[in-house]
C-alpha positions in Angstrom: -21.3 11.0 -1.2 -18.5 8.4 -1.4 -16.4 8.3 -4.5 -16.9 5.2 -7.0 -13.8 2.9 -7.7 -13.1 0.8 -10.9 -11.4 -2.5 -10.5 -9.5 -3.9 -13.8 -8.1 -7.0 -12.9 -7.2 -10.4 -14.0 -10.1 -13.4 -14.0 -9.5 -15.5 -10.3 -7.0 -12.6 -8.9 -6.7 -13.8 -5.5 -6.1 -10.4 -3.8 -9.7 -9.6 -5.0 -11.1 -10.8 -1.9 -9.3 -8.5 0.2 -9.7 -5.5 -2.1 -13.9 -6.8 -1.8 -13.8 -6.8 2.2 -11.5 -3.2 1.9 -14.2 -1.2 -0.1 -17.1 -3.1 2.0 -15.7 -1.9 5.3 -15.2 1.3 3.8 -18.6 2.1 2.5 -17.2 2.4 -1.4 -19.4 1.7 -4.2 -17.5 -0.7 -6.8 -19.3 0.9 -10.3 -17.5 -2.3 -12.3 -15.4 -5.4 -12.1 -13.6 -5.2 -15.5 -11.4 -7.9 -17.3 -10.5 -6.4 -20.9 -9.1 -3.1 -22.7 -12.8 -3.5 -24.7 -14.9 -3.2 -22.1 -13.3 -0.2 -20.5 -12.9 1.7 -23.1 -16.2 1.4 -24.2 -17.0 2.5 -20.5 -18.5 6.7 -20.8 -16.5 8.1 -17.7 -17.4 11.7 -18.6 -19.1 11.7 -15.1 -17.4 8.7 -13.3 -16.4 10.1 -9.8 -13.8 7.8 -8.7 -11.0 6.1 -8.8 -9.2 3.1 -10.3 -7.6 -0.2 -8.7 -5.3 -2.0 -11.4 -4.6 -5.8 -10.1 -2.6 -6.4 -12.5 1.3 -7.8 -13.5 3.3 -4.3 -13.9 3.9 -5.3 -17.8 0.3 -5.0 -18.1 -0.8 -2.4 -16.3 1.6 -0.2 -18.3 -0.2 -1.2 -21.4 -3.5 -0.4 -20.3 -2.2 2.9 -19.5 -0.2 3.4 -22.6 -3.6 2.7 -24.3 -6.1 4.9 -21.8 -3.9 8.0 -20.8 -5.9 10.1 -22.5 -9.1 9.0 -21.9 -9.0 9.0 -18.3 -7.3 11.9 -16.4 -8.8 12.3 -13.0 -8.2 9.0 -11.3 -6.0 7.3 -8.6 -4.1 4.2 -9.3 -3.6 1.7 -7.0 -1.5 -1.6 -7.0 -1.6 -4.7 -5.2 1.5 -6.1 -3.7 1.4 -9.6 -4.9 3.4 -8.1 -8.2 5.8 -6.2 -6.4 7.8 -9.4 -5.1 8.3 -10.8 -8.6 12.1 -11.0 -9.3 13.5 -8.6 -11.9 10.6 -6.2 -11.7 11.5 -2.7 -13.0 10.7 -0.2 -9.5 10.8 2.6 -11.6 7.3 1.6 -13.0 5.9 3.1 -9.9 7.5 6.1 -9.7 4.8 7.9 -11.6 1.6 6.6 -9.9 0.1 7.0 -5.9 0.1 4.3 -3.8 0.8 0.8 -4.3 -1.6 -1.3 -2.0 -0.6 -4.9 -0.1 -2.6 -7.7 -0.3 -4.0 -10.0 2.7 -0.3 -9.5 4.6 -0.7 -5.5 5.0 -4.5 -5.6 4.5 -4.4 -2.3 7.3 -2.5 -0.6 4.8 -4.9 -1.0 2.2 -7.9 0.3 4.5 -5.7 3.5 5.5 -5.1 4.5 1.7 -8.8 3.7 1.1 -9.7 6.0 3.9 -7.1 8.8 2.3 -8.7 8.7 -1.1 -12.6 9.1 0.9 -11.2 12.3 2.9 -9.8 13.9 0.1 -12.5 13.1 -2.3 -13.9 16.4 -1.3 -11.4 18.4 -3.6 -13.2 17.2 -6.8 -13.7 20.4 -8.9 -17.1 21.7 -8.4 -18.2 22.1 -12.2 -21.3 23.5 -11.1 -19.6 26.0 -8.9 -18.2 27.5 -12.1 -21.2 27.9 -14.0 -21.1 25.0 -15.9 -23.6 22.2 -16.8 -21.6 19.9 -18.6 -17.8 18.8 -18.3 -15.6 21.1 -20.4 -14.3 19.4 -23.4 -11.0 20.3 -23.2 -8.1 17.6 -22.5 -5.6 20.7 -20.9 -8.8 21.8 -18.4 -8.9 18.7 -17.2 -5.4 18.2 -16.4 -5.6 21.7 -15.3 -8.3 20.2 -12.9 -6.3 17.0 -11.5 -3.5 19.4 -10.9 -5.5 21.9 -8.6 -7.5 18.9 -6.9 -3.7 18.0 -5.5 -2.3 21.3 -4.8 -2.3 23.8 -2.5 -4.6 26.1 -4.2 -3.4 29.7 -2.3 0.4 29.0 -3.6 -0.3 28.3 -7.0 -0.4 30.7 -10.1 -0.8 30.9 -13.9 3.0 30.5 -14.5 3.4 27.9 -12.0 0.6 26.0 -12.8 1.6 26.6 -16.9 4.8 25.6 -15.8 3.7 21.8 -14.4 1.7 21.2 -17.3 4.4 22.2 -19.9 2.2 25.0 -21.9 2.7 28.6 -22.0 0.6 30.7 -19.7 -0.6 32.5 -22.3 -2.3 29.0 -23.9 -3.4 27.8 -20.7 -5.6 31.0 -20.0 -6.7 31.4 -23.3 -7.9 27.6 -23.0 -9.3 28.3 -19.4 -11.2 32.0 -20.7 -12.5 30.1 -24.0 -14.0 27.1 -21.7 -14.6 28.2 -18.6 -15.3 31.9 -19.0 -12.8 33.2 -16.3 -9.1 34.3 -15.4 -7.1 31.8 -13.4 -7.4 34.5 -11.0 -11.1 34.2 -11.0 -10.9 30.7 -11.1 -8.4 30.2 -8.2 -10.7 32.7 -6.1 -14.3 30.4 -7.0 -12.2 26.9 -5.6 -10.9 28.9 -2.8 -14.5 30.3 -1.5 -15.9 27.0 -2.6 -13.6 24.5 -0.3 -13.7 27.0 2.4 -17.4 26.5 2.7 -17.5 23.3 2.2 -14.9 22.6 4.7 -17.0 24.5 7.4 -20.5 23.0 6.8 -18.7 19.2 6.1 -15.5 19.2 7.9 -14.8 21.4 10.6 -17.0 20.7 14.0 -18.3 23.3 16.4 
């Protein structure tokens, strides 16, 4: 199943279009079209699978974020490059996020980055997998979560993994045994065996 994608974006933003044709081509559902803070946050994302594309000016898209951080934790952000040719722009803005997407000019850029985010949509945590019917409520799991989606799972460990998401190890499993009922040991071990197979019966070919 192909991930959704969220699009928050001005009213009449030309690279729209392109961004339209991109997903179309692509075979990537767009779940919403949104113009205002209101409407998103009043958006229930506790099972959106997907990711978001900001067309937005830089000032803006940091206060949508400044405003939504904490609501959503498990999403890609993608620019369009209209915004990055504006004089005086502050670069460092981008530092933090993942890509930043062209418009009509390096429209083959924007397909290849649309065609990352399908082949590594895969590495979604399997909350089923774990035993669990409903998303844990716990802000530090689901960061926990983002973290593992983009890591290399073998290499990582509690104090690492404690490390990049600046609690102690001892908080981190006590927040991990109280809401998902395992060790990170146990934990690490279930996403192993659980990309392994999936990688055999979806990815890897005879």
């Amino acid at each position: 199943m192909n991930p959704e994608v969220l699009i928050i974006s001005k009213k009449h933003e030309p690279a729209l279009k392109h961004l339209y044709r991109a997903l179309r081509e692509q075979e990537i559902e767009l779940k919403s079209l949104m113009h205002s803070r209101e409407a998103l946050e009043a958006l229930d994302t506790t099972n959106f699978k997907g990711f978001f594309i900001f067309c937005l000016p830089p000032v803006e898209i940091r206060y949508w974020l400044d405003k939504l951080e904490k609501k959503f934790l498990n999403q890609f952000k993608i620019y369009t490059y209209d915004y990055l040719i504006a004089d005086d722009l502050d670069c460092s803005l981008f530092l933090m996020f993942d890509y930043i997407i062209a418009g009509e000019q390096e429209y083959n850029r924007l397909v290849k980055h649309l065609q990352y985010l399908k082949s590594n949509y895969w590495r979604k945590i399997p909350i089923t997998k774990l035993g669990l019917q409903t998303p844990p409520g716990s802000e530090l799991i689901w960061k926990l979560f983002h973290l593992l989606e983009r890591s290399d799972i073998n290499s990582t460990n509690l104090d690492k993994v404690s490390e990049k998401l600046h609690v102690s190890h001892q908080a981190l499993q006590r927040e991990i045994r109280i809401h998902l009922h395992l060790q990170y040991t146990e934990l690490k071990f279930a996403l192993v065996k659980h990309y392994q197979e999936y990688l055999n019966n979806n990815i890897v070919k005879p």
